[in-house]
VOBA-1610 file (N, C-alpha, C; in pm, whole numbers, padded with zeros to 5 digits, always signed):
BEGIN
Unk+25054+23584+21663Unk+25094+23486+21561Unk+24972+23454+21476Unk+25011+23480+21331Unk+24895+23380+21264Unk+24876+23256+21233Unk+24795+23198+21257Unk+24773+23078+21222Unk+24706+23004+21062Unk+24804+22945+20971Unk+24724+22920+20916Unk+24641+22779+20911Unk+24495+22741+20844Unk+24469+22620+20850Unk+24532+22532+20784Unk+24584+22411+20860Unk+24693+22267+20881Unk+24650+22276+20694Unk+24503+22248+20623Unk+24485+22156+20500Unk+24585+22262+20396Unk+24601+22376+20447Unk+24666+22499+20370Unk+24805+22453+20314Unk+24873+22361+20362Unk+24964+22326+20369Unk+24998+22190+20251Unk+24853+22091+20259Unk+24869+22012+20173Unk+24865+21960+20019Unk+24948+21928+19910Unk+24864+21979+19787Unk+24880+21808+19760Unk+24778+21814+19667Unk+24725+21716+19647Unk+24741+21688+19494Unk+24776+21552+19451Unk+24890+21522+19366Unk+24794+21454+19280Unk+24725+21455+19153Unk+24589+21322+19089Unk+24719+21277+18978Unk+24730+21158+18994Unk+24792+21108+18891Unk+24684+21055+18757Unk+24703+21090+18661Unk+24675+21078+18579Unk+24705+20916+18515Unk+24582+20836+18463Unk+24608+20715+18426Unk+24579+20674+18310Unk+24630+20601+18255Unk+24658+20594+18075Unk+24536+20571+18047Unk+24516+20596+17892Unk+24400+20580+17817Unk+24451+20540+17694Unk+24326+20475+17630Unk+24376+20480+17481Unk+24248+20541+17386Unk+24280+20585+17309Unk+24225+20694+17227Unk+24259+20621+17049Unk+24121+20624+16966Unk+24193+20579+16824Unk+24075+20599+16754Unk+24111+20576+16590Unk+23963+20602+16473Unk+23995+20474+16429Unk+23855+20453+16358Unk+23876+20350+16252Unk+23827+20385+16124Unk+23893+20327+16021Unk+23839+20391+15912Unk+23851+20249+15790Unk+23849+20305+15683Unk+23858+20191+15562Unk+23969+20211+15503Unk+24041+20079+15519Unk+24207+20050+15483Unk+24166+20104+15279Unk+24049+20090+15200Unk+24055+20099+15064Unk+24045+20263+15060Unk+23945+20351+15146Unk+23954+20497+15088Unk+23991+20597+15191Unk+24028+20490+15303Unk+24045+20651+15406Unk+23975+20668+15502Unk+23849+20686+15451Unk+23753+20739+15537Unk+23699+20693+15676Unk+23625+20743+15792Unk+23644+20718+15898Unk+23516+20611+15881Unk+23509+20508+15984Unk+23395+20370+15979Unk+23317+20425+16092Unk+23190+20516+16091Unk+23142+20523+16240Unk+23068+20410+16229Unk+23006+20425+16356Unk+22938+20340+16429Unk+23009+20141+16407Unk+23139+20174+16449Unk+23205+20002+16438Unk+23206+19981+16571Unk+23201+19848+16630Unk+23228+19785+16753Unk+23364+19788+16795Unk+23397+19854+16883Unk+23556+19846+16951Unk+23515+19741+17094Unk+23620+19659+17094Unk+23575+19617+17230Unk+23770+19607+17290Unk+23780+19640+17438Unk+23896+19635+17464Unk+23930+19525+17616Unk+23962+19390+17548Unk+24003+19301+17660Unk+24120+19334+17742Unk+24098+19235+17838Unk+23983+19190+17938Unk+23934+19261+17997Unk+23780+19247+17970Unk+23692+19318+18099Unk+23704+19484+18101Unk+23748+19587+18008Unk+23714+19718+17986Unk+23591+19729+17929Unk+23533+19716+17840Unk+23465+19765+17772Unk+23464+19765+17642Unk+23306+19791+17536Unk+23275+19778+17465Unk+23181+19876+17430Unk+23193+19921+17283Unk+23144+20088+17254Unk+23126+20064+17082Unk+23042+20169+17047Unk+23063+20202+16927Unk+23146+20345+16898Unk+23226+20331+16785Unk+23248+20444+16721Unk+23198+20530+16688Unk+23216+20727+16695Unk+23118+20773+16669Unk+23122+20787+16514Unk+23085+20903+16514Unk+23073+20923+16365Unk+23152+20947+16271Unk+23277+20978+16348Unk+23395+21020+16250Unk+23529+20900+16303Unk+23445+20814+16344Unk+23494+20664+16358Unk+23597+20666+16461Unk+23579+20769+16568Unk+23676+20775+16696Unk+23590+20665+16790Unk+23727+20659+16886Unk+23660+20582+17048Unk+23775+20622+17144Unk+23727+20644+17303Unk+23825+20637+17402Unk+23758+20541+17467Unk+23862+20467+17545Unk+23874+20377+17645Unk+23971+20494+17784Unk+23890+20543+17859Unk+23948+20650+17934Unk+24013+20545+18108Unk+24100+20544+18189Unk+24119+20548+18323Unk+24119+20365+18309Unk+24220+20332+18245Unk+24288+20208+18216Unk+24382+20186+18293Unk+24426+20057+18333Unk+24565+20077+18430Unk+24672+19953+18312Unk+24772+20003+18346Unk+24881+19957+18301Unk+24888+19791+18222Unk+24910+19807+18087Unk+24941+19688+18107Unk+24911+19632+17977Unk+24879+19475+17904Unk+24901+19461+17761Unk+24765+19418+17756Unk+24656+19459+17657Unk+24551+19459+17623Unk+24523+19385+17489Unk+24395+19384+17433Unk+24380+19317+17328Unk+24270+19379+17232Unk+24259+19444+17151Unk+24184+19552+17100Unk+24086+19448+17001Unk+23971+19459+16990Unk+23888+19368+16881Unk+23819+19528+16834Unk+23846+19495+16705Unk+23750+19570+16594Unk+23626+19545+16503Unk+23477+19533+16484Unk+23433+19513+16376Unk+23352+19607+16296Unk+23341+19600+16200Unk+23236+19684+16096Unk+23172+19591+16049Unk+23046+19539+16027Unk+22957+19513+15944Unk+23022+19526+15801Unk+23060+19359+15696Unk+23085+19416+15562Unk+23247+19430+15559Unk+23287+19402+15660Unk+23471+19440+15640Unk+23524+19320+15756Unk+23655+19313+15728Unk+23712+19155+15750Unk+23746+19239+15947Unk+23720+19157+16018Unk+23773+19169+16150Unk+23865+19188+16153Unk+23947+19235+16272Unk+24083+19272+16339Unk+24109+19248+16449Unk+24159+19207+16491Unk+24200+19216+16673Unk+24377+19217+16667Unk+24427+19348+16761Unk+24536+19346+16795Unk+24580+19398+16922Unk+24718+19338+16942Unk+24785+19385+17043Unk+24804+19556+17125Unk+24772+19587+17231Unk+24789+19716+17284Unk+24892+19668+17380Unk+24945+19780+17410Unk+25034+19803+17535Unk+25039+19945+17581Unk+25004+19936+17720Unk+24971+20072+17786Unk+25037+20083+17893Unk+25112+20198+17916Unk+25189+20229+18024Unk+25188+20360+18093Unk+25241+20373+18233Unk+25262+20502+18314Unk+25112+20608+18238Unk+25135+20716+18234Unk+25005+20818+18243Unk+25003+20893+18112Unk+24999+20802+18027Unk+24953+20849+17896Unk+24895+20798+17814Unk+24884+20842+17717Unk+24752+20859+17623Unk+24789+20763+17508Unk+24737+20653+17447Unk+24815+20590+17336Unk+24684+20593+17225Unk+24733+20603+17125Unk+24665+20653+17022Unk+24724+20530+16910Unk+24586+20510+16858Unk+24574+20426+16736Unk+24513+20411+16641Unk+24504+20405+16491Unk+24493+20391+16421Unk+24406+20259+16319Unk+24281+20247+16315Unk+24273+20079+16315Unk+24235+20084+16138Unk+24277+20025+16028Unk+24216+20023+15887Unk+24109+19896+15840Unk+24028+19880+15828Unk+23990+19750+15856Unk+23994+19765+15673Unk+23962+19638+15615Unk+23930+19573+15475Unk+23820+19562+15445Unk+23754+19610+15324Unk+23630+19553+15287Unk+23634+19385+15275Unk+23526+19292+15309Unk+23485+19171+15271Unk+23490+19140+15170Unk+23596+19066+15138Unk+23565+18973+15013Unk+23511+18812+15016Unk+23403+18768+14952Unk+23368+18653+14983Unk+23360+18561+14853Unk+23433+18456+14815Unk+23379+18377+14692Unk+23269+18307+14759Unk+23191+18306+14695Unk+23024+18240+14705Unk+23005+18088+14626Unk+22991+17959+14673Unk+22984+17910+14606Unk+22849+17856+14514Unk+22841+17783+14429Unk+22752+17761+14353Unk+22593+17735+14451Unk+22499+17782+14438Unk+22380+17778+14451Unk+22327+17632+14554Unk+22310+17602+14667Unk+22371+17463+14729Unk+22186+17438+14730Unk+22134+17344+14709Unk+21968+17298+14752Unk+21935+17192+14867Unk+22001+17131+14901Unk+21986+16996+15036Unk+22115+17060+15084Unk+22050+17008+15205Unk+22173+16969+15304Unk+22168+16844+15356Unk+22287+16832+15428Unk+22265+16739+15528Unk+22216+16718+15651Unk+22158+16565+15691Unk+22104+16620+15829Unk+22171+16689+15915Unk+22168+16734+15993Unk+22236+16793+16154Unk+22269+16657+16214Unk+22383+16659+16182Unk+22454+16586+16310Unk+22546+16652+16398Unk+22621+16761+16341Unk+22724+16791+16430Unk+22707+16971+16414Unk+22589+17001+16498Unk+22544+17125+16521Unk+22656+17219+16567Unk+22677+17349+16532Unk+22781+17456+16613Unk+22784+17541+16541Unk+22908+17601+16589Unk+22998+17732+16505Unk+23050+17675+16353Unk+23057+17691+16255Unk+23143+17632+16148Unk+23262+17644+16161Unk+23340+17530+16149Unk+23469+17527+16109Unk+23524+17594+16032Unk+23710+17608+16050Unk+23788+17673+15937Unk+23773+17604+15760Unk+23714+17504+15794Unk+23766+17420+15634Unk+23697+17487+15557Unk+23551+17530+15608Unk+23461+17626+15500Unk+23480+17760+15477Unk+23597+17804+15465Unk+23612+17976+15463Unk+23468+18060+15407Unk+23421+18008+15327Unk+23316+18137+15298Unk+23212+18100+15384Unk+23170+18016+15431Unk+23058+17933+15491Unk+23093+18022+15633Unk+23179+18017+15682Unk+23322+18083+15843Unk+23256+18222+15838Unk+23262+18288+15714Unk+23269+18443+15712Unk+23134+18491+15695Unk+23075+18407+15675Unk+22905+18516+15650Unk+22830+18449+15790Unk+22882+18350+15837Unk+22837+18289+15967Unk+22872+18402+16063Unk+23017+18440+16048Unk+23026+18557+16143Unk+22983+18683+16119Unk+22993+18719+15988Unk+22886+18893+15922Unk+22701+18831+15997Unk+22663+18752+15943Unk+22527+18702+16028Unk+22538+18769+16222Unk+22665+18675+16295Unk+22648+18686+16435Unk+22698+18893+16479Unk+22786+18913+16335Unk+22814+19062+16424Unk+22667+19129+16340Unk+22520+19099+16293Unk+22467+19208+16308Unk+22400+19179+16438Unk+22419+19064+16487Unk+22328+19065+16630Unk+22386+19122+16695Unk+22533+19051+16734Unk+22619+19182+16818Unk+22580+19370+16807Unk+22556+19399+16706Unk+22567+19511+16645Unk+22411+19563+16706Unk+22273+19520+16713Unk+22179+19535+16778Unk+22176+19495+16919Unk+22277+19438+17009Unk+22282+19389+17172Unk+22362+19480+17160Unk+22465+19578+17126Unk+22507+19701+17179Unk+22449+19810+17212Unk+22333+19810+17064Unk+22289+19930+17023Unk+22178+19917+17156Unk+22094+19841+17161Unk+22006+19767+17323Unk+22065+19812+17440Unk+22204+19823+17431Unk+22226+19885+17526Unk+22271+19984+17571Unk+22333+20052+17443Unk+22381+20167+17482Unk+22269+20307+17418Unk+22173+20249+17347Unk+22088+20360+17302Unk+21933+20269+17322Unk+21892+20255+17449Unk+21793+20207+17424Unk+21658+20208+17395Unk+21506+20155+17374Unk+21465+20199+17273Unk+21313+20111+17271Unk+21220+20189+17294Unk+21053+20098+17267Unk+21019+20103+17132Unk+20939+20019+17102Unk+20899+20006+16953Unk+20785+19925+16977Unk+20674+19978+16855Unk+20536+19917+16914Unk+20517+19878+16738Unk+20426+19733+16738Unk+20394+19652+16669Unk+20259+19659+16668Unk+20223+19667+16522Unk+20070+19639+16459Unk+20030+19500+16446Unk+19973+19404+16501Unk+19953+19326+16441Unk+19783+19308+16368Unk+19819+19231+16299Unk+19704+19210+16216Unk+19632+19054+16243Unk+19552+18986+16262Unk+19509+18852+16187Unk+19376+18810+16128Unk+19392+18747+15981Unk+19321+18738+15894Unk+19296+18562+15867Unk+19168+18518+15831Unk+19172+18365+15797Unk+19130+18331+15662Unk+19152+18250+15616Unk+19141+18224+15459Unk+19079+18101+15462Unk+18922+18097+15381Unk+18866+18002+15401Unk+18895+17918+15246Unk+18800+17816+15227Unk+18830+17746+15150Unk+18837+17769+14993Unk+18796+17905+14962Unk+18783+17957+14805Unk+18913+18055+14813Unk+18948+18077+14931Unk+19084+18132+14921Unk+19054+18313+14952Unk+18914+18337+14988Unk+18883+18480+15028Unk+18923+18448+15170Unk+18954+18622+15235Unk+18995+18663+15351Unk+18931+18701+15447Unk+18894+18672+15576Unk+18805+18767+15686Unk+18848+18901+15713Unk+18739+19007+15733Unk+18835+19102+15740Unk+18950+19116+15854Unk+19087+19222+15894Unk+19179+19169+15971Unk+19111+19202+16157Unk+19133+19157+16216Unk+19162+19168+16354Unk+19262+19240+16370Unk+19308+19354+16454Unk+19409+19464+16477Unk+19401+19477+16652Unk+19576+19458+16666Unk+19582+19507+16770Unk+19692+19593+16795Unk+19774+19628+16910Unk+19910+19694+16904Unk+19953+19633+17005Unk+20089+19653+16980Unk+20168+19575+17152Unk+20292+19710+17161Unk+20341+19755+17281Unk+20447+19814+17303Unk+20552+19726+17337Unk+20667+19724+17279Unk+20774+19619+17345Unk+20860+19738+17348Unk+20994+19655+17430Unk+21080+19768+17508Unk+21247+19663+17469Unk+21378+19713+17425Unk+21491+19666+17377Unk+21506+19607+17482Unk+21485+19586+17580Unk+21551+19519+17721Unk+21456+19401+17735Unk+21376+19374+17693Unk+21306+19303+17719Unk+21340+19174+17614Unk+21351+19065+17644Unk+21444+18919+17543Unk+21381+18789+17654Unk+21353+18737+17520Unk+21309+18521+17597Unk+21392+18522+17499Unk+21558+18478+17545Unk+21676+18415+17469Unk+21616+18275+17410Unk+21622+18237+17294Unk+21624+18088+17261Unk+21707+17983+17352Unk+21585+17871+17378Unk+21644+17778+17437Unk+21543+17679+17347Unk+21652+17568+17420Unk+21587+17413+17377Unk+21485+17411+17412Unk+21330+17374+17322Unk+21247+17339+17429Unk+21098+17424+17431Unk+21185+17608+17398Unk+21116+17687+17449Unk+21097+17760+17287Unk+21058+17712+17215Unk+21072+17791+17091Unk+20932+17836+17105Unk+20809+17741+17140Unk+20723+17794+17155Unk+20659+17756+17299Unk+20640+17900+17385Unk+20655+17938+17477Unk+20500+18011+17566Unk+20438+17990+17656Unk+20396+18088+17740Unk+20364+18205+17705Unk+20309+18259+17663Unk+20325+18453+17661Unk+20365+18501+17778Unk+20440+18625+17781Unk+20453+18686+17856Unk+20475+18853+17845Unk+20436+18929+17910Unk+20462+19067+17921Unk+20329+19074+17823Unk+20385+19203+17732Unk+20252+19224+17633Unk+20201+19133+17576Unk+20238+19005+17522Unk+20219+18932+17432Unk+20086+18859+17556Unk+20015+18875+17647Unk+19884+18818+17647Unk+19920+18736+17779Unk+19814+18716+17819Unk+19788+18633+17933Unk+19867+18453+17926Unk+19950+18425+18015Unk+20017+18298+17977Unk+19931+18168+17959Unk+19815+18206+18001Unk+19733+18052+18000Unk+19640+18048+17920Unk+19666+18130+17818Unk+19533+18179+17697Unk+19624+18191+17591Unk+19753+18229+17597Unk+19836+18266+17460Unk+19981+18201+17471Unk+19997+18170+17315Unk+20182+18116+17309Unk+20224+18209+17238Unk+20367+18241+17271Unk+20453+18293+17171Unk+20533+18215+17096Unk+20554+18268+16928Unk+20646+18148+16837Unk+20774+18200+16833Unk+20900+18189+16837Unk+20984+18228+16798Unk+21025+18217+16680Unk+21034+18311+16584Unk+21044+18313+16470Unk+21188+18357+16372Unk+21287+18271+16432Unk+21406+18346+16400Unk+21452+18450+16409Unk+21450+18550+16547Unk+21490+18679+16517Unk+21636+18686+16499Unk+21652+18821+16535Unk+21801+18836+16536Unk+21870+18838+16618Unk+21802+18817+16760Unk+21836+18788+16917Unk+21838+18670+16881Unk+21778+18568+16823Unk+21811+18454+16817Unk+21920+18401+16771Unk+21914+18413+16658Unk+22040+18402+16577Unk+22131+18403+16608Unk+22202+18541+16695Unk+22310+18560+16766Unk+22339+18451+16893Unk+22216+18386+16939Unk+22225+18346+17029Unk+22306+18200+17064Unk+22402+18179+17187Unk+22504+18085+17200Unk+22392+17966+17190Unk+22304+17923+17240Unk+22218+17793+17240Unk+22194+17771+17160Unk+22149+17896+17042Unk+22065+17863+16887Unk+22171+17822+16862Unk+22332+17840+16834Unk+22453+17821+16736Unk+22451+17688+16774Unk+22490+17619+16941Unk+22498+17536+16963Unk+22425+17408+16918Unk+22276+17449+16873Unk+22192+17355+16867Unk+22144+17377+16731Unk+22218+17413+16614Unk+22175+17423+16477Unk+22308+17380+16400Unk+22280+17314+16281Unk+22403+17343+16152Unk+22376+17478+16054Unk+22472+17494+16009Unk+22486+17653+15910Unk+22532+17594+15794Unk+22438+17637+15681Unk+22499+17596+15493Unk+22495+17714+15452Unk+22590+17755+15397Unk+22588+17863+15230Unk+22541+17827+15172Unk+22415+17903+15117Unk+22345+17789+15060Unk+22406+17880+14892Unk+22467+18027+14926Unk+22499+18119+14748Unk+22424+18226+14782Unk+22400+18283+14609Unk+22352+18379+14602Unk+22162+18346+14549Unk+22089+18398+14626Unk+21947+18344+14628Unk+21833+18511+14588Unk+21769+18509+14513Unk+21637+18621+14521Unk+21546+18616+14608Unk+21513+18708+14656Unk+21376+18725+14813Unk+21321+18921+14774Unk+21230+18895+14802Unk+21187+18982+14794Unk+21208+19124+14644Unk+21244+19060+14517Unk+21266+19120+14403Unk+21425+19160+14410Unk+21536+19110+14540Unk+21625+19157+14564Unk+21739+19000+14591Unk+21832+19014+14471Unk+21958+18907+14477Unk+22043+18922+14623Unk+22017+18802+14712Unk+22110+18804+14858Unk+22146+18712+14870Unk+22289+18705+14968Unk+22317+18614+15014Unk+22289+18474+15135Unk+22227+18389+15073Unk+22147+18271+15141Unk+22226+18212+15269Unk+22191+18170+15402Unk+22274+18125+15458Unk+22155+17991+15555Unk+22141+17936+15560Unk+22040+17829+15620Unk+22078+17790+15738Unk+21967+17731+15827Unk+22010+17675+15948Unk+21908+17560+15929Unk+21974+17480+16052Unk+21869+17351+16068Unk+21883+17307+16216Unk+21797+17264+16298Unk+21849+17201+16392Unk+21907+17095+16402Unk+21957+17050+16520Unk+21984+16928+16533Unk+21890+16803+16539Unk+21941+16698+16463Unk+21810+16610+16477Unk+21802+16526+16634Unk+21894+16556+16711Unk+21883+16511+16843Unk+21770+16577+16911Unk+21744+16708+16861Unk+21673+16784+16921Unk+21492+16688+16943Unk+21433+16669+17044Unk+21299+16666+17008Unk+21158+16711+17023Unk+21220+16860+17044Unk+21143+16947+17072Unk+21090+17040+16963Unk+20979+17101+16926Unk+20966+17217+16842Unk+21052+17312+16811Unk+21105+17361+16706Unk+21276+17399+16673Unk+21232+17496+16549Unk+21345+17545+16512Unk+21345+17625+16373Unk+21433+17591+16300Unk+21381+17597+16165Unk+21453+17593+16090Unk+21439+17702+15937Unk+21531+17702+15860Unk+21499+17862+15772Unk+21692+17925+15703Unk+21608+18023+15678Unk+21727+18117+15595Unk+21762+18224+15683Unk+21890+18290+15664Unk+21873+18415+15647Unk+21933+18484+15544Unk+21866+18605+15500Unk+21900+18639+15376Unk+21971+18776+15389Unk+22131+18800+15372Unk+22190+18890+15395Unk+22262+18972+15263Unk+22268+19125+15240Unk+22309+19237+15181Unk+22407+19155+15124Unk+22467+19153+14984Unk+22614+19095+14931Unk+22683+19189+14920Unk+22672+19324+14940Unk+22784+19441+14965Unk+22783+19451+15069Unk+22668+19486+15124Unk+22737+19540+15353Unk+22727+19452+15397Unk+22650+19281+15405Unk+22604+19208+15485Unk+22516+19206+15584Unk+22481+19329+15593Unk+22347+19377+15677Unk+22203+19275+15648Unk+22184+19211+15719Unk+22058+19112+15707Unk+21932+19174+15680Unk+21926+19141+15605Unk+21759+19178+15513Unk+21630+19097+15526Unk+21652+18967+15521Unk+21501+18873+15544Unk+21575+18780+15623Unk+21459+18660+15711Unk+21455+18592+15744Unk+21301+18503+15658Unk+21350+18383+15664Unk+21248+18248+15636Unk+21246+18154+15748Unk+21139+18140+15775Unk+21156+18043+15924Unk+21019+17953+15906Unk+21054+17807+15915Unk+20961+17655+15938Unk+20953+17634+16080Unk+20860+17669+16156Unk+20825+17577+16254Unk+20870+17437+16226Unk+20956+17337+16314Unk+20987+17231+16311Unk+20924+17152+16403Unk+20863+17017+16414Unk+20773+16976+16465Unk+20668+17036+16578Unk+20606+17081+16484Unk+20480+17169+16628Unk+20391+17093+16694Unk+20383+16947+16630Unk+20279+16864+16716Unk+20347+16803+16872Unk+20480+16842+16884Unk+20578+16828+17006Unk+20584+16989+17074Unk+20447+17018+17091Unk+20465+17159+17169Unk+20307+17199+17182Unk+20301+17270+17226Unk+20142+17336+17221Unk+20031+17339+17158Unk+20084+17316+17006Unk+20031+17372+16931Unk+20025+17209+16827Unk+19968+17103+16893Unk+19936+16971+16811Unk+19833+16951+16680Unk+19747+17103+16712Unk+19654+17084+16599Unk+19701+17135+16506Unk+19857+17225+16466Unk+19883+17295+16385Unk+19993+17204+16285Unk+19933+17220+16134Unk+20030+17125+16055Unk+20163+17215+15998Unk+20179+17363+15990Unk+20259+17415+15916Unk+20232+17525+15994Unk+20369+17605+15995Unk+20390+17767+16035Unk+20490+17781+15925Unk+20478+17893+15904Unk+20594+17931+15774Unk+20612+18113+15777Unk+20714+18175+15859Unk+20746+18311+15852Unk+20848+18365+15776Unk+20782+18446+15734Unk+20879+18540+15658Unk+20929+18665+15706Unk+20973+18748+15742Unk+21045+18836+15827Unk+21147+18960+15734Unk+21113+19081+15732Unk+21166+19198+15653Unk+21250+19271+15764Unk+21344+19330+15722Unk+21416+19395+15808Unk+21482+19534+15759Unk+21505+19606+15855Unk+21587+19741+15821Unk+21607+19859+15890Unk+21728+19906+15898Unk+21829+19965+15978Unk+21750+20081+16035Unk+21776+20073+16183Unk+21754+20124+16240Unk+21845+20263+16335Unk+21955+20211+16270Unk+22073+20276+16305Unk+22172+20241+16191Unk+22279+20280+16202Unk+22372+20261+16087Unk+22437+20112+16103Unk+22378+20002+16046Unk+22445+19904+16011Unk+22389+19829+16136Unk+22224+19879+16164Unk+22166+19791+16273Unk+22041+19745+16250Unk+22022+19635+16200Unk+21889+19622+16141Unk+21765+19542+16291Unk+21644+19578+16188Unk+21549+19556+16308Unk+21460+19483+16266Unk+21329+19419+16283Unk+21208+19375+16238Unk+21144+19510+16184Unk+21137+19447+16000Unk+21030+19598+15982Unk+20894+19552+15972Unk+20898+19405+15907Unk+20747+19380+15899Unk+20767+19174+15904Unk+20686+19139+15970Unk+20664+18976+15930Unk+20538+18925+15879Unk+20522+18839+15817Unk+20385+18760+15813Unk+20442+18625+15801Unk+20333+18534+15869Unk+20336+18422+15927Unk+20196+18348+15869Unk+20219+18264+15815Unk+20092+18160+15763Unk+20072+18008+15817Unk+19985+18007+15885Unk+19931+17883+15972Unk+19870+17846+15864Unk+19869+17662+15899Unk+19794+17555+15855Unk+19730+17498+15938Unk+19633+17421+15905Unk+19604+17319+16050Unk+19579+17190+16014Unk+19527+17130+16103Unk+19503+16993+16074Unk+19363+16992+16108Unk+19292+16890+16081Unk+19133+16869+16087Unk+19019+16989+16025Unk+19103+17072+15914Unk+18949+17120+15839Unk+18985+17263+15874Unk+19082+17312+15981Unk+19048+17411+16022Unk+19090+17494+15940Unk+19054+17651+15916Unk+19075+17749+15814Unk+19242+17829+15845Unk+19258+17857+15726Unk+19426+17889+15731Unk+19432+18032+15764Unk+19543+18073+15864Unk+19528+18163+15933Unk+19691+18216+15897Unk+19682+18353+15886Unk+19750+18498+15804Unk+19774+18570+15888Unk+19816+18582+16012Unk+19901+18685+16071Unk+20010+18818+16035Unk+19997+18947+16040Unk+20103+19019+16019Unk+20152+19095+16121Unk+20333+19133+16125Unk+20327+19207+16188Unk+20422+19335+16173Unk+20382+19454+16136Unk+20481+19582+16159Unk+20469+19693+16235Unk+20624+19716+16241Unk+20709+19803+16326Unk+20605+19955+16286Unk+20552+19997+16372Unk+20514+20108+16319Unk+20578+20238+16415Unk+20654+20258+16512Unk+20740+20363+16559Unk+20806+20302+16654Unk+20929+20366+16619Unk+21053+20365+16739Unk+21068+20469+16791Unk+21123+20448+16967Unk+21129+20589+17027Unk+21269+20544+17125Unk+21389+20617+17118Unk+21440+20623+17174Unk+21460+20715+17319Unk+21511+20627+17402Unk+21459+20649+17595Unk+21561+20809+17614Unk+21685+20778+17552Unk+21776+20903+17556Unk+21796+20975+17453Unk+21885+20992+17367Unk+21973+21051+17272Unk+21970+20938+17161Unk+21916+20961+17037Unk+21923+20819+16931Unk+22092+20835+16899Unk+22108+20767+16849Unk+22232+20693+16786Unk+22293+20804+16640Unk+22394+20819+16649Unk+22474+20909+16545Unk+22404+20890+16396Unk+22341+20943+16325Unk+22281+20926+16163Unk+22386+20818+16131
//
């Protein structure tokens, strides 16, 4: 008799489990939107589009989902999915270019009393508040799904009283995308840590980045004005201001940011040290940064260059800091052109 082996006998059945599969493109010409944020609730995941503005969400289980879309520059979307048994659902997403009325040129604000997210009543004030938070989103993806060292020149120079310069001081720092001191209350100016120098010899300022910006504590603890359409750098943008709260009584920021009026892609930052004699730095009467930016990926902007001008108090000479991006290196595979 032959025998065959018992497993000879068994076949083995893989069920196949739904996915969803879709492009996005522009509801005005067609064309595909790469690199947009798909994110698919609850708790799947979050991706960019590639280049010809596809995404899968692969080995999903059953059931009604909630699809969020954004592009940088085009009006959001979020809609309904429904996914069932072992197939494949395919979709289609068109998003809208941004339209924004801008209003007239705004110069004061009011104090901060009631710091946050902006309300619906301000529609245009609503919409560049959120083009502002998705380019941060848009760089905490890219952080993580393409990540990435980048090393900084800095410079510092002092300006004495006829207004001539010392020559600069030069150093370099390597920083790494994973590496973040989220804004908090308190901590704007901070300890050094990692490259930035020995903690009991050096502070770091936070200078409005774009980790900041995005950040739930900064929103929480600032007001947002339209302030219009404003010039920076030989280039007409759209102004958007923050301030803290005046509850706050800690060293804080306050400033612009100055964003693209066709893509919304953020271009400058302006940033005031807000009371520095409530922090480390008591002998210092004024900080004032200015901050350049630019894409590092498609519709992901970065620090390209800052300079920062100290004042002081008691005589001391005014001090000129710079700092630029001088190479990026990505750890894997860079990001789709």
């Amino acid at each position: 008799m032959n025998w065959l082996p018992w497993f000879a006998f068994v076949q083995v059945a893989t069920a196949q489990q739904p996915s969803l599969r879709g492009t996005v493109v522009s509801a005005e010409t067609g064309q595909p939107l790469g690199f947009s944020i798909v994110t698919l609730h609850p708790n799947v995941g979050r991706q960019f589009t590639d280049g010809a503005g596809a995404f899968v969400f692969g080995e999903t289980k059953p059931g009604t989902y909630l699809l969020s879309v954004r592009q940088i520059g085009y009006t959001p979307l979020d809609t309904q999915i429904v996914m069932g048994g072992d197939t494949t659902t395919r979709v289609r997403i068109a998003l809208r270019h941004l339209a924004i009325e801008l209003p007239p040129v705004t110069i004061a604000a009011p104090r901060c009393t009631r710091p946050g997210r902006p309300d619906s009543s301000d529609a245009a004030l609503l919409a560049v508040f959120d083009q502002l938070q998705e380019n941060a989103r848009r760089l905490e993806l890219l952080a993580n799904s393409y990540p990435f060292d980048y090393d900084l020149e800095i410079a510092t120079r002092e300006v004495n009283a006829r207004g001539d310069t010392s020559g600069p001081q030069l150093r370099r720092l390597r920083l790494s995308s994973k590496e973040n001191h989220p804004y908090a209350v308190g901590r704007v100016v901070e300890p050094a840590w990692g490259p930035w120098g020995n903690p009991d010899s050096f502070v770091v300022i936070h200078s409005a980045e774009l980790q900041d910006l995005g950040n739930a504590d900064f929103v929480a603890s600032h007001c947002f004005l339209l302030a219009g359409r404003d010039t920076i750098g030989g280039d007409t943008l759209v102004r958007i201001d923050f301030e803290p709260a005046i509850r706050l009584g800690s060293a804080d920021m306050a400033g612009a940011a100055y964003l693209d009026p066709m893509t919304y892609e953020l271009r400058y930052t302006e940033t005031l040290l807000t009371r520095p004699e409530r922090s480390r730095l008591a002998d210092v009467r004024a900080m004032r940064f200015r901050t350049r930016f630019r894409n590092i990926a498609r519709g992901v902007p970065l620090q390209d260059s800052l300079t920062v001008v100290t004042s002081y108090r008691y005589g001391r000479q005014t001090r000129i800091d710079t700092q630029r991006t001088v190479e990026i290196r990505f750890r894997r595979e860079p990001p789709p052109p």
